[in-house]
Steps between C-alpha positions, in 0.01 A plus 500: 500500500503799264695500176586847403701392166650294326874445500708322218742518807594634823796650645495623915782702626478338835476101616145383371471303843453710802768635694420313747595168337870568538629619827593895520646748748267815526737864515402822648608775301502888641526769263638843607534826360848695650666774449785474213773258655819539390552046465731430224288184415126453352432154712696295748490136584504459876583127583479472866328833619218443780248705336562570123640286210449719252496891436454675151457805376200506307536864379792406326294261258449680150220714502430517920750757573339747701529863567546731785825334595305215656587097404219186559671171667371183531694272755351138545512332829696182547278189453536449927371840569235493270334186679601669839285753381243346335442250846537783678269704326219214503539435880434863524182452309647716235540207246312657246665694169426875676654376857781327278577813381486717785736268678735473229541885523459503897821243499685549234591887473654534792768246372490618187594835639767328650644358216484841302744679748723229466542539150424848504800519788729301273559701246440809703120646449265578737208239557238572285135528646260268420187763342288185446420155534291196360491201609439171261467108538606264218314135606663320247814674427767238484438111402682291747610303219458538121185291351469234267248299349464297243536601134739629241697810643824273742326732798578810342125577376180236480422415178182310402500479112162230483284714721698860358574607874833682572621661844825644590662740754749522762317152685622297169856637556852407654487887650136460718390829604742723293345733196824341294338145528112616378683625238751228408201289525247698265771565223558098482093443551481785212781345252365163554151616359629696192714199464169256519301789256796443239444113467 
């Protein structure tokens, strides 16, 4: 092996074993540029839809606001459709990251379009036009369950204080899968090592 430095210690932002060591649900996400929509709302939780179970709007983050009265979405298919897809895509012989995305814009913007109206009808727009459309595929997007492993850190970050390894994110956390638990769990991973630096 090749050693490129040396470390007094080491801190990863992601679970130092692979991701395939704890179970996870892939997502397909589809990003779409529309004309402005007149939705009341920046992102909506969709428990029970048969495509989507998410939808934000990612122009509405600070600094992504775009111009020319057009807004970016990104709506993530439900964890069912996304393995529809995915099997789908593979029995196809379209398994591979360029076919994933073709599909996921193939199948997805037509529902997406769908969903638009809907809104757009409820609070009485028109539908906006989707101008363009990329498709993405998250493999490891959502642990099944969070991770833990021995060491300091009660699952909420690894901490290996003889060998001075440390790992945290949203694997280590009682939210798997959300930004809020990568966070939770690298401001604990982070106060535990100032705390350890001040003894």
């Amino acid at each position: 092996p090749r050693s490129f430095a040396t470390f007094a210690s080491l801190s990863l932002l992601r679970p130092f074993l692979q991701a395939s060591a704890v179970p996870s649900v892939p997502s397909l996400a589809l990003m779409v540029a529309v004309e402005q929509t007149r939705c009341g709302f920046d992102s909506l939780l969709l428990e029970g839809h048969p495509t989507f179970s998410w939808l934000a709007r990612d122009s509405s983050k600070p600094g992504r606001r775009q111009g020319g009265g057009m807004e970016c979405w990104v709506a993530h298919a439900s964890p069912d459709c996304a393995k529809r897809l995915l099997k789908s895509s593979r029995r196809r012989g379209g398994g591979g990251p360029r076919g994933v995305r073709e599909a996921v814009v193939r199948e997805l913007v037509p529902p997406l379009q769908r969903l638009l109206s809907e809104l757009s009808d409820a609070v009485g727009a028109a539908p906006p036009e989707v101008l363009v459309a990329e498709g993405h595929r998250w493999g490891a997007a959502f642990p099944a369950s969070s991770f833990a492993a021995a060491g300091s850190g009660e699952g909420r970050f690894y901490l290996d204080e003889r060998n001075a390894f440390a790992a945290c994110g949203d694997y280590f956390s009682p939210f798997p899968g959300r930004v809020e638990g990568a966070w939770i769990s690298g401001t604990l991973l982070a106060d535990a090592l100032l705390a350890r630096q001040a003894t």
